[in-house]
Structures are given as C-alpha cells and as structure tokens.
C-alpha positions in Angstrom: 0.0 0.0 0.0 1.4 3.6 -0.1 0.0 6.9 0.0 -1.5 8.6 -3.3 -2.4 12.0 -1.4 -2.9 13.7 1.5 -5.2 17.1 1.8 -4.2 18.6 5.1 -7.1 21.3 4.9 -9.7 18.3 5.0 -7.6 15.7 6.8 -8.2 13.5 3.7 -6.2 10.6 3.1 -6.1 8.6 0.0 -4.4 5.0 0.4 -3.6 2.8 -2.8 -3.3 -0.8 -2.4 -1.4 -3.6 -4.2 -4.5 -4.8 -5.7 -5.0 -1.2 -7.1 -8.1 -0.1 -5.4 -8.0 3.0 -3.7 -9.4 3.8 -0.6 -10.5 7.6 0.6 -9.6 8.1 4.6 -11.2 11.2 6.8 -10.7 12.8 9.8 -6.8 11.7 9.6 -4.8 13.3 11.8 -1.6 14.6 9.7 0.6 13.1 12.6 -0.9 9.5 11.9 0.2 10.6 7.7 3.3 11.4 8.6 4.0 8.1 10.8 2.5 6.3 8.0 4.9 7.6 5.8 7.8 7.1 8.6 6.7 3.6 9.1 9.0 0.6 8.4 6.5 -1.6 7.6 3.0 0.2 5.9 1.1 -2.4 6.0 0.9 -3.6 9.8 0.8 0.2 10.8 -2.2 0.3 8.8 -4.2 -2.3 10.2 -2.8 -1.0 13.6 -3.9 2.3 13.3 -6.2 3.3 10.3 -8.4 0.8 9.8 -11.7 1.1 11.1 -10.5 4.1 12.4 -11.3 6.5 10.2 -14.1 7.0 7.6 -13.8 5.5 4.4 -14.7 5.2 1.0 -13.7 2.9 -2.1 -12.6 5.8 -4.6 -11.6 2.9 -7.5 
C-alpha cells in the first residue's frame, strides 16, 4: 500500500493498495500521515492504526 495523497485542509487521506483499489480516509490526523509515511513496515501500521478508524470510501 502507499499513500497517493494527503489534503491537510480536509484531513483526507487517500491510500492505494497492491490490488490497485483505492481507498478515501477522513478525519486523519496529519501526525498519523506522517507516521505512516515514517513507518518501516506500511502495512501492519495500517491495520494498527487506520483501519476502522477513520471514515472510508472505495474511490476505484
């Protein structure tokens, strides 16, 4: 997975995956963005800390 954006006015982050589907995040914190981006491995910090977390939506 990696990160295809991050709006910092909205708290908006958008996560592709492997598969190719992307996935719209809200209410994100830009800390938790940044330690996703600082994280060795993405995809365990993601399902420890965004995953049913945050809002979602499937964008594609």
């Amino acid at each position: 997975m990696r990160s295809v954006g991050y709006d910092e006015q909205f708290a908006v982050l958008e996560i592709e995956f492997v598969s190719g589907d992307v996935y719209r995040y809200h209410a994100v914190p830009h800390a938790i963005h940044r330690a996703l981006m600082d994280a060795e491995s993405k995809g365990r910090f993601f399902v420890e800390q965004i995953r049913d977390v945050y809002p979602t939506a499937r964008v594609s």
